[in-house]
mmCIF file of the N, C-alpha and C atoms, coordinates in Angstrom:
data_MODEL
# 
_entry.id   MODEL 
# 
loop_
_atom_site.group_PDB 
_atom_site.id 
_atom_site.type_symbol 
_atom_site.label_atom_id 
_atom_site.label_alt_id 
_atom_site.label_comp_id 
_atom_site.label_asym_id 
_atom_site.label_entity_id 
_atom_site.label_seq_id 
_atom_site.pdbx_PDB_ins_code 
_atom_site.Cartn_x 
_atom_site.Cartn_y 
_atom_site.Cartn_z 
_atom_site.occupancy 
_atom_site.B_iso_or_equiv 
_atom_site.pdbx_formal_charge 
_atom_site.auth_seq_id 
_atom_site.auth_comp_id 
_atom_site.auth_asym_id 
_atom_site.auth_atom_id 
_atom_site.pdbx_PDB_model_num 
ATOM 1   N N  . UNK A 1 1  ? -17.056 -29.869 -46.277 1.00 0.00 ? 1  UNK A N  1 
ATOM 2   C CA . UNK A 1 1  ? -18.431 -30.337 -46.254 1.00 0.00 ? 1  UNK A CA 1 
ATOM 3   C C  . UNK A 1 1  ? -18.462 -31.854 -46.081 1.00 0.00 ? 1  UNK A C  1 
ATOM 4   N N  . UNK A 1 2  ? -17.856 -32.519 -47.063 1.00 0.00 ? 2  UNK A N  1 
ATOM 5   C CA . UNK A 1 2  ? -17.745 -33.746 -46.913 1.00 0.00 ? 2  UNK A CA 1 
ATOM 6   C C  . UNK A 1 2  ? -17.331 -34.526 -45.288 1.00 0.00 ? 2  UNK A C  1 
ATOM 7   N N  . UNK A 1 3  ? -16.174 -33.817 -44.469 1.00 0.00 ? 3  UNK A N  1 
ATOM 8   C CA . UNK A 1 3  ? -15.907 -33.997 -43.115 1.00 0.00 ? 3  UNK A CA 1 
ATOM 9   C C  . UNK A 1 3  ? -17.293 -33.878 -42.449 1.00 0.00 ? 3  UNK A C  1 
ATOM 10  N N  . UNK A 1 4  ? -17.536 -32.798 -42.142 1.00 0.00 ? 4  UNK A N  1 
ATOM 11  C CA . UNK A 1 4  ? -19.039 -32.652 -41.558 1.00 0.00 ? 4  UNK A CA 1 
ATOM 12  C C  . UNK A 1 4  ? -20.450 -33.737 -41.564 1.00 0.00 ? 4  UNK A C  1 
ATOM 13  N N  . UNK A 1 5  ? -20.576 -33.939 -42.404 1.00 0.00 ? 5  UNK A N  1 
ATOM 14  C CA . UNK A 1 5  ? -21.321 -34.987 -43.286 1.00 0.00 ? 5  UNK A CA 1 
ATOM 15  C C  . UNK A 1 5  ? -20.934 -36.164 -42.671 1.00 0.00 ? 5  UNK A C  1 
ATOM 16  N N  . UNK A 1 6  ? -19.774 -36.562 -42.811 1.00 0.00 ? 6  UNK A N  1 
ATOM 17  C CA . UNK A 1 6  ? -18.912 -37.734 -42.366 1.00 0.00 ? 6  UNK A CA 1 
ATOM 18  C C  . UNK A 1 6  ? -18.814 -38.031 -40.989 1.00 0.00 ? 6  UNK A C  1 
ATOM 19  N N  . UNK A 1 7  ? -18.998 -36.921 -39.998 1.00 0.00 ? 7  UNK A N  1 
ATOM 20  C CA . UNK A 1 7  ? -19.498 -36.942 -38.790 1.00 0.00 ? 7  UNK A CA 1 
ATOM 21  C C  . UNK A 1 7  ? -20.508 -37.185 -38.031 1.00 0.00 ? 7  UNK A C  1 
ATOM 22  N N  . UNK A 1 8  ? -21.671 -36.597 -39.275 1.00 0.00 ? 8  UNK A N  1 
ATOM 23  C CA . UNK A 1 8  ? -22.756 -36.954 -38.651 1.00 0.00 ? 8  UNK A CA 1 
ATOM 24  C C  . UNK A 1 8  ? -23.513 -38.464 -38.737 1.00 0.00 ? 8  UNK A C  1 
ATOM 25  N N  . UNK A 1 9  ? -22.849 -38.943 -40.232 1.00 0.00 ? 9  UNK A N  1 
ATOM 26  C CA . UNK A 1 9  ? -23.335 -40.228 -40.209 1.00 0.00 ? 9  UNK A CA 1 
ATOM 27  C C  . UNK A 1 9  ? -22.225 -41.580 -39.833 1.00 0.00 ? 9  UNK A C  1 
ATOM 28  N N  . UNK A 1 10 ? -21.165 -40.864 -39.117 1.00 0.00 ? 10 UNK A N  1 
ATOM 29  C CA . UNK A 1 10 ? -20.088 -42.269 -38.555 1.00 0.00 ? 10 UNK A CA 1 
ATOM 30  C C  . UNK A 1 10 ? -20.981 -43.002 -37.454 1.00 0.00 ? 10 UNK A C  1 
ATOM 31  N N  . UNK A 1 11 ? -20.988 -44.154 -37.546 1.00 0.00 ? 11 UNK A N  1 
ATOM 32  C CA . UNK A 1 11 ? -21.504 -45.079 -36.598 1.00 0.00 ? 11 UNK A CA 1 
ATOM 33  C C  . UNK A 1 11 ? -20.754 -44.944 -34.937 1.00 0.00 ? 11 UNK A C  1 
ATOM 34  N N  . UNK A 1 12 ? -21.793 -44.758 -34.157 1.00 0.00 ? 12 UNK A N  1 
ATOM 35  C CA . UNK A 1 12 ? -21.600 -45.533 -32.473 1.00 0.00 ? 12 UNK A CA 1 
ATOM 36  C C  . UNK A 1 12 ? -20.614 -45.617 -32.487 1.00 0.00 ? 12 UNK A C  1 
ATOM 37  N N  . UNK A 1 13 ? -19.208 -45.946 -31.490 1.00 0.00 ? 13 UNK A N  1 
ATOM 38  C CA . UNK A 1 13 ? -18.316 -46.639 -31.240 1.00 0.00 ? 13 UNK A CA 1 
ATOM 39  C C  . UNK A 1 13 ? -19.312 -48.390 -31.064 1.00 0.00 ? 13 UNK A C  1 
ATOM 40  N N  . UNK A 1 14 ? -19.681 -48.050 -29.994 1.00 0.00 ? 14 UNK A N  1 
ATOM 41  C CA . UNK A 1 14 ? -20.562 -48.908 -29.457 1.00 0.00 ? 14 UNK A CA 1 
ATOM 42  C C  . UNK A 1 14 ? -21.286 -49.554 -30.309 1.00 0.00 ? 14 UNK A C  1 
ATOM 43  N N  . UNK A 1 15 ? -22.188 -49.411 -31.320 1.00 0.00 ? 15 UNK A N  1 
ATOM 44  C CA . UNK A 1 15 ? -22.963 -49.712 -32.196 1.00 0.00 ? 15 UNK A CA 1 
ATOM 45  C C  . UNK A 1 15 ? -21.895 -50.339 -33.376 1.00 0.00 ? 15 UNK A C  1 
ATOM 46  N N  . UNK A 1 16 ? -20.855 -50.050 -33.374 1.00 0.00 ? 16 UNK A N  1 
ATOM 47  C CA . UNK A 1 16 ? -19.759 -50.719 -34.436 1.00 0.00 ? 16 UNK A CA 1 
ATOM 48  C C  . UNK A 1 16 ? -19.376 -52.127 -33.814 1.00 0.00 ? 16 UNK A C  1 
ATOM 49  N N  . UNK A 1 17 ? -19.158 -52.176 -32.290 1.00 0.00 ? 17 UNK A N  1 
ATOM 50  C CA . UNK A 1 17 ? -18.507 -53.584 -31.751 1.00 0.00 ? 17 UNK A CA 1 
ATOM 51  C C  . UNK A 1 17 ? -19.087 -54.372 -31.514 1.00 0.00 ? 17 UNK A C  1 
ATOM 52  N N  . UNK A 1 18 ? -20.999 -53.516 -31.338 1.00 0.00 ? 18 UNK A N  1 
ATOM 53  C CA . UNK A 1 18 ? -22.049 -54.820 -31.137 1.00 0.00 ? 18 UNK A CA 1 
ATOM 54  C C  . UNK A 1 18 ? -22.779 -55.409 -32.811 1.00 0.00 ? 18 UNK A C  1 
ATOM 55  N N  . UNK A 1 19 ? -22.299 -54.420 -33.937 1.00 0.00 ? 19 UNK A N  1 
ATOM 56  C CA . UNK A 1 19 ? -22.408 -55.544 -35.106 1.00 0.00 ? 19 UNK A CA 1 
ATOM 57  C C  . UNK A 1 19 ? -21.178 -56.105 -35.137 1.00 0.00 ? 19 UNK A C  1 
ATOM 58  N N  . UNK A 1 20 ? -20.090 -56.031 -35.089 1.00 0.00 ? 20 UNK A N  1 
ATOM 59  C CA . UNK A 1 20 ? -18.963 -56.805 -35.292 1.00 0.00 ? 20 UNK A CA 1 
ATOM 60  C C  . UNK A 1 20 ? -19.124 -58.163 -34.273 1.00 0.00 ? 20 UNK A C  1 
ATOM 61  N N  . UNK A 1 21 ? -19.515 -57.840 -33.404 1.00 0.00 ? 21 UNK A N  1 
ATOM 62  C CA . UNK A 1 21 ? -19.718 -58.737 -32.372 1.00 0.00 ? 21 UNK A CA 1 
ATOM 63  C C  . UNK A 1 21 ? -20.523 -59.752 -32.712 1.00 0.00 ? 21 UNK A C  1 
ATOM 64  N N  . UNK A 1 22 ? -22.004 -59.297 -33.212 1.00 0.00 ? 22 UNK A N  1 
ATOM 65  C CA . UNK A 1 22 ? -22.872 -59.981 -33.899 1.00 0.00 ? 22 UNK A CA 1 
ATOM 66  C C  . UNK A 1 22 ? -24.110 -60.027 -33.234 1.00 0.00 ? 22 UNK A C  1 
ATOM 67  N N  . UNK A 1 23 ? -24.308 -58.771 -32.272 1.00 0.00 ? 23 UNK A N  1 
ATOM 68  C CA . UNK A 1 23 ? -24.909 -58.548 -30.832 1.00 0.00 ? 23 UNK A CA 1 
ATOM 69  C C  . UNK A 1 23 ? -26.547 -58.051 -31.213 1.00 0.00 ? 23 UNK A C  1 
ATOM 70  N N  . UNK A 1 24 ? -25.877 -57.413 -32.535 1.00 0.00 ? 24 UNK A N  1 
ATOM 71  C CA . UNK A 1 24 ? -27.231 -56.271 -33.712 1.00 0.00 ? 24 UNK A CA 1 
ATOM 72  C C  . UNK A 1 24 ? -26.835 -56.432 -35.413 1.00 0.00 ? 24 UNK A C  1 
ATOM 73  N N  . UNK A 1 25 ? -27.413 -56.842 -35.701 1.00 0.00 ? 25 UNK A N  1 
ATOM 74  C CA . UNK A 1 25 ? -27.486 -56.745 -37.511 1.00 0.00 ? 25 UNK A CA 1 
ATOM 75  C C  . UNK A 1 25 ? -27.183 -55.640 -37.989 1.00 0.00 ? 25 UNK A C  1 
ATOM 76  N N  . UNK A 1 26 ? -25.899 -55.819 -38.877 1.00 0.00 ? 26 UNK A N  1 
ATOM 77  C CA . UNK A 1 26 ? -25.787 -54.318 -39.648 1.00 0.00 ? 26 UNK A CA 1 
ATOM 78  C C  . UNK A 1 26 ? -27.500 -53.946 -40.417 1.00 0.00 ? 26 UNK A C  1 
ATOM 79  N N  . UNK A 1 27 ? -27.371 -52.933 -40.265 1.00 0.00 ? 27 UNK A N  1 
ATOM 80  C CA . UNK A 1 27 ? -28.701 -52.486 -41.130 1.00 0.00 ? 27 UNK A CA 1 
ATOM 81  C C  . UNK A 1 27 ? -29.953 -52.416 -40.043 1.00 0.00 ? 27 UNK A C  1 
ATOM 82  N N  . UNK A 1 28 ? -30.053 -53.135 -38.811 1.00 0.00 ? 28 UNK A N  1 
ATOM 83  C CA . UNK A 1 28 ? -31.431 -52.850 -37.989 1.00 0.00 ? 28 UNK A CA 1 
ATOM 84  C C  . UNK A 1 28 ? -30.610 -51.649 -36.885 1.00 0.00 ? 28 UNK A C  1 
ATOM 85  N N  . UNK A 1 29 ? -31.607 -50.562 -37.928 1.00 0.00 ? 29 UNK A N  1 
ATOM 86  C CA . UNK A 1 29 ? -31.199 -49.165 -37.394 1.00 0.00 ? 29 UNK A CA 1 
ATOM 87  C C  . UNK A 1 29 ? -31.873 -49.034 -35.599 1.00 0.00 ? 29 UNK A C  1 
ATOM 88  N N  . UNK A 1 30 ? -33.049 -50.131 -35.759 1.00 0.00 ? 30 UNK A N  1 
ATOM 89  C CA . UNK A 1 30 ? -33.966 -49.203 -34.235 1.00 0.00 ? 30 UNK A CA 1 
ATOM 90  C C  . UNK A 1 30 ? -33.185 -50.339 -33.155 1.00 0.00 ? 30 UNK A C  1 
ATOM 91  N N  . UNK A 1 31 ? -32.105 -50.859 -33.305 1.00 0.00 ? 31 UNK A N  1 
ATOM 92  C CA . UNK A 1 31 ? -31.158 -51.093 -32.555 1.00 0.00 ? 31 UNK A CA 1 
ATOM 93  C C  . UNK A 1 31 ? -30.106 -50.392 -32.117 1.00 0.00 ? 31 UNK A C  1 
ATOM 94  N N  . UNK A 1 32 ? -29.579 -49.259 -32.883 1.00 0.00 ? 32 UNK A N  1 
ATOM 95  C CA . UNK A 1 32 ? -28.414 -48.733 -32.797 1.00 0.00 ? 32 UNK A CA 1 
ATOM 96  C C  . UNK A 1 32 ? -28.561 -47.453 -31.380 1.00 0.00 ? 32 UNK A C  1 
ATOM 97  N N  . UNK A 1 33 ? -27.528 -47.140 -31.045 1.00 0.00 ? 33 UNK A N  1 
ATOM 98  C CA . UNK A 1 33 ? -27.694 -46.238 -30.292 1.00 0.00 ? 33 UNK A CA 1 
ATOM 99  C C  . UNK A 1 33 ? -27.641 -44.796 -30.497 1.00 0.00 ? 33 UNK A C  1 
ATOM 100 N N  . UNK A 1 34 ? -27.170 -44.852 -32.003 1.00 0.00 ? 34 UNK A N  1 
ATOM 101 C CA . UNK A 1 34 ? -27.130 -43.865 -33.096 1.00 0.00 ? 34 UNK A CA 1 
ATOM 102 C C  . UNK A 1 34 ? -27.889 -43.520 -33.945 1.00 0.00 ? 34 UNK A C  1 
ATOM 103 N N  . UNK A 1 35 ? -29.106 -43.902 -34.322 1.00 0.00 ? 35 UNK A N  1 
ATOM 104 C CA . UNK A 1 35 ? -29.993 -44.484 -35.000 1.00 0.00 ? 35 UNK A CA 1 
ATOM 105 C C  . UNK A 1 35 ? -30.482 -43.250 -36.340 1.00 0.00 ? 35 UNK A C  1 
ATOM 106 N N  . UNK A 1 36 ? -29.890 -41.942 -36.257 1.00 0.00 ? 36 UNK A N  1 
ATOM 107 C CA . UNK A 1 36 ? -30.400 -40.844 -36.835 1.00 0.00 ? 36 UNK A CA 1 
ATOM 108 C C  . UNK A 1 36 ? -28.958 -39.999 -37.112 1.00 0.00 ? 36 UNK A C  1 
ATOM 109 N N  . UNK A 1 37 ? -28.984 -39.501 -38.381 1.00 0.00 ? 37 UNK A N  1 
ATOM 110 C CA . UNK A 1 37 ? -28.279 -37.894 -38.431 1.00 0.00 ? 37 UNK A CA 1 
ATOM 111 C C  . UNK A 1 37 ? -28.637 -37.248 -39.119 1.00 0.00 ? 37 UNK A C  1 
ATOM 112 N N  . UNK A 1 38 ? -28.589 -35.997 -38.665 1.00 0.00 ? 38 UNK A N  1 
ATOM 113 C CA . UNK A 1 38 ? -29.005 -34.778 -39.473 1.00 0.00 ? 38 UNK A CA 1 
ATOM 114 C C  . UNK A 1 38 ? -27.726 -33.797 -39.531 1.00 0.00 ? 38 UNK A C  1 
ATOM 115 N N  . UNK A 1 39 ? -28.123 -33.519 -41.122 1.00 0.00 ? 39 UNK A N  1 
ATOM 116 C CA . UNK A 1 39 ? -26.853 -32.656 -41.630 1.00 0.00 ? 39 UNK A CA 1 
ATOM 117 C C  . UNK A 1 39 ? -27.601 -31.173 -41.331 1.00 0.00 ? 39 UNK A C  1 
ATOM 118 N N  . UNK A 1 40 ? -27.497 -29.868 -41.054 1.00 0.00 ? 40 UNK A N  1 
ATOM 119 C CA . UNK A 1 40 ? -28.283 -29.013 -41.289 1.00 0.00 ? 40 UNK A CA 1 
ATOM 120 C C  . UNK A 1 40 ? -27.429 -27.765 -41.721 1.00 0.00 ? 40 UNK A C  1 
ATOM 121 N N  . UNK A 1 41 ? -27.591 -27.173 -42.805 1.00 0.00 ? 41 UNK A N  1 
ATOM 122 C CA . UNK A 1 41 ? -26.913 -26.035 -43.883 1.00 0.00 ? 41 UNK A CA 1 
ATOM 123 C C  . UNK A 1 41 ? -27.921 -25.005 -43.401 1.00 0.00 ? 41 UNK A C  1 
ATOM 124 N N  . UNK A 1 42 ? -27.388 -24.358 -42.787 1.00 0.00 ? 42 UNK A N  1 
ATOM 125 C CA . UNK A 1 42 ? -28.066 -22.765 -42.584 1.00 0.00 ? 42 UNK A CA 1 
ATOM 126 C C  . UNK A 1 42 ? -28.060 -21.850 -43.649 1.00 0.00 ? 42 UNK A C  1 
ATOM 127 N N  . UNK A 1 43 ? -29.306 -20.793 -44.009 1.00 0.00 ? 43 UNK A N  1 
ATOM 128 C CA . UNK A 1 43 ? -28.928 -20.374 -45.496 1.00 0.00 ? 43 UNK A CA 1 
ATOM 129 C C  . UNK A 1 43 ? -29.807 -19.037 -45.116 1.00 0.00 ? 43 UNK A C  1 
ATOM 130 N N  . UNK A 1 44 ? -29.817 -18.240 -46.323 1.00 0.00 ? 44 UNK A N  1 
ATOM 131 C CA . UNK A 1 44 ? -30.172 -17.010 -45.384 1.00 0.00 ? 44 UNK A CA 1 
ATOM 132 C C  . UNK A 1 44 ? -31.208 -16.434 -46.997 1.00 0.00 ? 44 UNK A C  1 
ATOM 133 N N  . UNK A 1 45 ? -31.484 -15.420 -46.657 1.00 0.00 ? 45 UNK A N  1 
ATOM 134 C CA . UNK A 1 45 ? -32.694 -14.976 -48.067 1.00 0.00 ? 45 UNK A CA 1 
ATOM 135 C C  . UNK A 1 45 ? -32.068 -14.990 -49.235 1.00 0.00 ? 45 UNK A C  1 
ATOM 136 N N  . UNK A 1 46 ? -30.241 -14.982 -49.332 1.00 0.00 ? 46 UNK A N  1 
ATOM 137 C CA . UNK A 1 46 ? -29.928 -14.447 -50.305 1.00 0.00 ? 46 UNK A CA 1 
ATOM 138 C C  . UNK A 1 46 ? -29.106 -16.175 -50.725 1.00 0.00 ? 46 UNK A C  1 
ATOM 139 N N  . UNK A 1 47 ? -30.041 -17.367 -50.635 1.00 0.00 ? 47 UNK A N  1 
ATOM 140 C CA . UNK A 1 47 ? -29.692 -18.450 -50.026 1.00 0.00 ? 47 UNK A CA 1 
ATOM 141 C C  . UNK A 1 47 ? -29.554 -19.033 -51.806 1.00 0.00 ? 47 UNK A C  1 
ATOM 142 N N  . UNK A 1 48 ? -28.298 -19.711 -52.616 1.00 0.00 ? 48 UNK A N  1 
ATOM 143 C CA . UNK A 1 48 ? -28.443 -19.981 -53.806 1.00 0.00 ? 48 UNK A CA 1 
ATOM 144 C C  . UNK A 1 48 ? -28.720 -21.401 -53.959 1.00 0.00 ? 48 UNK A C  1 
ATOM 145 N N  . UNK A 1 49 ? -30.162 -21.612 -54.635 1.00 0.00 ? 49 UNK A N  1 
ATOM 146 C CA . UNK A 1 49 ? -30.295 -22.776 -54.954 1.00 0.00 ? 49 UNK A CA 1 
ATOM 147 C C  . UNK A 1 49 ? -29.281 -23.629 -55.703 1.00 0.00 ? 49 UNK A C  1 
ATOM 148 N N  . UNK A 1 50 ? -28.561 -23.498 -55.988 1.00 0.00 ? 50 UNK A N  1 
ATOM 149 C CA . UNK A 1 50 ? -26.864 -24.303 -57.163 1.00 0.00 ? 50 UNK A CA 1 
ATOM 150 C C  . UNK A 1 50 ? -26.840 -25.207 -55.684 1.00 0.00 ? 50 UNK A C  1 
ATOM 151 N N  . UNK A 1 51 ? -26.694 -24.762 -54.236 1.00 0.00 ? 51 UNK A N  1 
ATOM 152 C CA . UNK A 1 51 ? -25.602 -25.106 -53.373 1.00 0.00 ? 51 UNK A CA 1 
ATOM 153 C C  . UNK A 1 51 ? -26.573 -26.567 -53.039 1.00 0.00 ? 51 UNK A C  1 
ATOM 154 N N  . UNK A 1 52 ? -27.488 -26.076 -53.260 1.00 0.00 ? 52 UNK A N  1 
ATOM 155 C CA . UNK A 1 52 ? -28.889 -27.581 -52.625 1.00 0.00 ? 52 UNK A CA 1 
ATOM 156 C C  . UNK A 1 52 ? -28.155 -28.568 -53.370 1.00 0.00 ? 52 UNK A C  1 
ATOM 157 N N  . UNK A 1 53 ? -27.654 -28.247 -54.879 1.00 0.00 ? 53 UNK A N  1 
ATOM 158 C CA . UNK A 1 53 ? -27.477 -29.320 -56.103 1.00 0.00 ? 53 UNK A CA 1 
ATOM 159 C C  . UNK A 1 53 ? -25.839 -29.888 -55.910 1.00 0.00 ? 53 UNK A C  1 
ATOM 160 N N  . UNK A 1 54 ? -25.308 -29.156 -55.183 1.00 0.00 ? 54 UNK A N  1 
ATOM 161 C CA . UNK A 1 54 ? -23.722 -29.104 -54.764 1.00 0.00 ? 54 UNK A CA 1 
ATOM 162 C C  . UNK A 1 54 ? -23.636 -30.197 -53.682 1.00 0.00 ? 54 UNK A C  1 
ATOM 163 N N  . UNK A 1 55 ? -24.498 -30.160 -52.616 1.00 0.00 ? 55 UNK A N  1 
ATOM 164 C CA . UNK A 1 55 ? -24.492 -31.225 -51.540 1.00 0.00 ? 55 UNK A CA 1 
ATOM 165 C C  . UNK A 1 55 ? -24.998 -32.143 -51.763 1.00 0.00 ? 55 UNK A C  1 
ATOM 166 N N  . UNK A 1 56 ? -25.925 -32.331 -52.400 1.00 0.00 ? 56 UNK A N  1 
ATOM 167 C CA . UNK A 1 56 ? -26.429 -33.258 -52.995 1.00 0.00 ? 56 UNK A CA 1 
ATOM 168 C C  . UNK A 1 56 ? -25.430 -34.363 -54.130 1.00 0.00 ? 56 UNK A C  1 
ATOM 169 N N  . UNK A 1 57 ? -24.559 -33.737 -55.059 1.00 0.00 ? 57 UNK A N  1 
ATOM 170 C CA . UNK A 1 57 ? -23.609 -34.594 -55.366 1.00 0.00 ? 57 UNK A CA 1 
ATOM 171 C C  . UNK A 1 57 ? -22.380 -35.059 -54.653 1.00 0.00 ? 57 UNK A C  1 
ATOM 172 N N  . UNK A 1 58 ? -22.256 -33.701 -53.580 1.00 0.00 ? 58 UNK A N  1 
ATOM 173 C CA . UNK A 1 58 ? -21.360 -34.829 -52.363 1.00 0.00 ? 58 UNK A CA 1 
ATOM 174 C C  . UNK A 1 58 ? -21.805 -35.607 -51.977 1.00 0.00 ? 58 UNK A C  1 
ATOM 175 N N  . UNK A 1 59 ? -22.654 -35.998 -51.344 1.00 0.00 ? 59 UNK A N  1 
ATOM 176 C CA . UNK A 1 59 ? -23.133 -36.939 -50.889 1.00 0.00 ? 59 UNK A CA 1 
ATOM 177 C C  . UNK A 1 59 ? -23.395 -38.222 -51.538 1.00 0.00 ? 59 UNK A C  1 
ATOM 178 N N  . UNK A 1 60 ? -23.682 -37.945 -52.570 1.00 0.00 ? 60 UNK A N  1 
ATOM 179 C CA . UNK A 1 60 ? -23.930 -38.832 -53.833 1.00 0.00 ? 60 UNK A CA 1 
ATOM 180 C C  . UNK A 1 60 ? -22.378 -39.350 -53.947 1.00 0.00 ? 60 UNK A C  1 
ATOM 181 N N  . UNK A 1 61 ? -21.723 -38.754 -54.401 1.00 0.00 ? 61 UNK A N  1 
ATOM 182 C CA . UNK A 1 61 ? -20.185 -39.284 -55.251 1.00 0.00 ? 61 UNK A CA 1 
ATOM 183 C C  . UNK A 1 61 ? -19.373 -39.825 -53.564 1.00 0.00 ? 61 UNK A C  1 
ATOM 184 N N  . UNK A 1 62 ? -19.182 -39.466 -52.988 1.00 0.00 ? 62 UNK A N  1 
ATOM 185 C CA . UNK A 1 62 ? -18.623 -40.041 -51.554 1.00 0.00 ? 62 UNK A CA 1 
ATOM 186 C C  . UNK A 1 62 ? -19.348 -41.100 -51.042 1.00 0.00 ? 62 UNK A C  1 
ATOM 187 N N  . UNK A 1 63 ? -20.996 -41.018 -50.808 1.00 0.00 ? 63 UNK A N  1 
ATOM 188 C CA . UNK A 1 63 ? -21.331 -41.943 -49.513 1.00 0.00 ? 63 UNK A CA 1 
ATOM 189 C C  . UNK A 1 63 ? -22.329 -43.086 -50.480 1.00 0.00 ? 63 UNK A C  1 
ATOM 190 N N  . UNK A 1 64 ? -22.629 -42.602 -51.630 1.00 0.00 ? 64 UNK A N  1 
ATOM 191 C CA . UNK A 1 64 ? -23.156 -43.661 -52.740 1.00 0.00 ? 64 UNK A CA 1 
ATOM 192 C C  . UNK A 1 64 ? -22.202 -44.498 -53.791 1.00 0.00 ? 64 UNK A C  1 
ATOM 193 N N  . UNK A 1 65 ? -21.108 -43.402 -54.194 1.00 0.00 ? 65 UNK A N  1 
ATOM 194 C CA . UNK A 1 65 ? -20.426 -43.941 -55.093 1.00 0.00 ? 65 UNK A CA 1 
ATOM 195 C C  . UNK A 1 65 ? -18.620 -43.992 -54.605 1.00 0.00 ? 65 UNK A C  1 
ATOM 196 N N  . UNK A 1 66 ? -18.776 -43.924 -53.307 1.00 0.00 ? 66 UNK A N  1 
ATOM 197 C CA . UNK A 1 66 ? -17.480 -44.075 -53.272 1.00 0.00 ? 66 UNK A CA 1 
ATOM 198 C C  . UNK A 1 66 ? -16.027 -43.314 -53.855 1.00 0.00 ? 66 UNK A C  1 
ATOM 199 N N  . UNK A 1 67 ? -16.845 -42.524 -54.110 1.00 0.00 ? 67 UNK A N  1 
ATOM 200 C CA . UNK A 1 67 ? -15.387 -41.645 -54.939 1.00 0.00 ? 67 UNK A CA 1 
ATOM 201 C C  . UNK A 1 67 ? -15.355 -40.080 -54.246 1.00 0.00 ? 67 UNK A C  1 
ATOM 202 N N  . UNK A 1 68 ? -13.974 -39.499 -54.033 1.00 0.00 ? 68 UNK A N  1 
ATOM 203 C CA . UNK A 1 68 ? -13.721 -38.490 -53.458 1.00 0.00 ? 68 UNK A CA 1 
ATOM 204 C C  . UNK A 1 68 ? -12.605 -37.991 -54.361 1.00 0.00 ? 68 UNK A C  1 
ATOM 205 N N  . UNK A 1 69 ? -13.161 -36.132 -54.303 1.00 0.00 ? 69 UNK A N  1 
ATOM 206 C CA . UNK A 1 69 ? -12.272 -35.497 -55.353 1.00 0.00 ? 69 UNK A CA 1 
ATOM 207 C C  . UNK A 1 69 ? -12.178 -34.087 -54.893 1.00 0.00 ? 69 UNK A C  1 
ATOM 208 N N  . UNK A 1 70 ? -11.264 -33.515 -54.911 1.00 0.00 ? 70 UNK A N  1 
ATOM 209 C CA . UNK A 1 70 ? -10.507 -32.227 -53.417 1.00 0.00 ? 70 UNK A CA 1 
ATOM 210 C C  . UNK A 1 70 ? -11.309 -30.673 -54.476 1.00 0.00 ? 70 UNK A C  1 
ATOM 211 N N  . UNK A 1 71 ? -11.950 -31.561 -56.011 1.00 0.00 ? 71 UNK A N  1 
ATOM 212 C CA . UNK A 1 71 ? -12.779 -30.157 -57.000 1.00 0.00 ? 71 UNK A CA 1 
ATOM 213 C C  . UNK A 1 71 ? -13.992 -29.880 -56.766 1.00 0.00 ? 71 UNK A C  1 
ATOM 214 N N  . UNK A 1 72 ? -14.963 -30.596 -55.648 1.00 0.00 ? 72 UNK A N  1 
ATOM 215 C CA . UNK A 1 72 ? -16.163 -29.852 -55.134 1.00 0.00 ? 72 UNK A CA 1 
ATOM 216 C C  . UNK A 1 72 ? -16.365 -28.164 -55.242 1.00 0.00 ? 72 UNK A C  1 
ATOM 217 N N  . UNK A 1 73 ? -15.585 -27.568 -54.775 1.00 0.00 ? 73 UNK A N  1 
ATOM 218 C CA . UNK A 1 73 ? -15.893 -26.309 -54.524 1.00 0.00 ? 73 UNK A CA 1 
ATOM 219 C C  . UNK A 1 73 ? -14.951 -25.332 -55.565 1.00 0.00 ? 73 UNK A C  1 
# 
């Protein structure tokens, strides 16, 4: 999950060398050529709300807090 995730929000190639460059401000998104990602979890009737609360702390502990741990699941 975490890979997936990690895909959708990796930056541009392009959009990485023109902030490094100094071409676009980290952070002015309606510059980027990337400007959006969407994660999307397909779920079905028999769909368990726990898993909403499950991605939600990946995301949290990896892309907020920096920490990664192989006991998610």
């Amino acid at each position: 999950m975490a890979q997936s995730i990690g895909r959708v929000i990796r930056l541009d190639k392009d959009d990485r060398q023109d902030i490094q460059s100094g071409k676009i401000a980290a952070g002015a998104l309606q510059f980027y050529r990337k400007s959006t990602g969407y994660c999307v979890i397909p779920t079905s009737k028999h769909y368990n709300k726990n898993i909403h609360g499950r991605i939600e702390r990946i995301v949290h502990d990896i892309f907020v807090e920096g920490k990664f741990s192989t006991g998610f699941c």
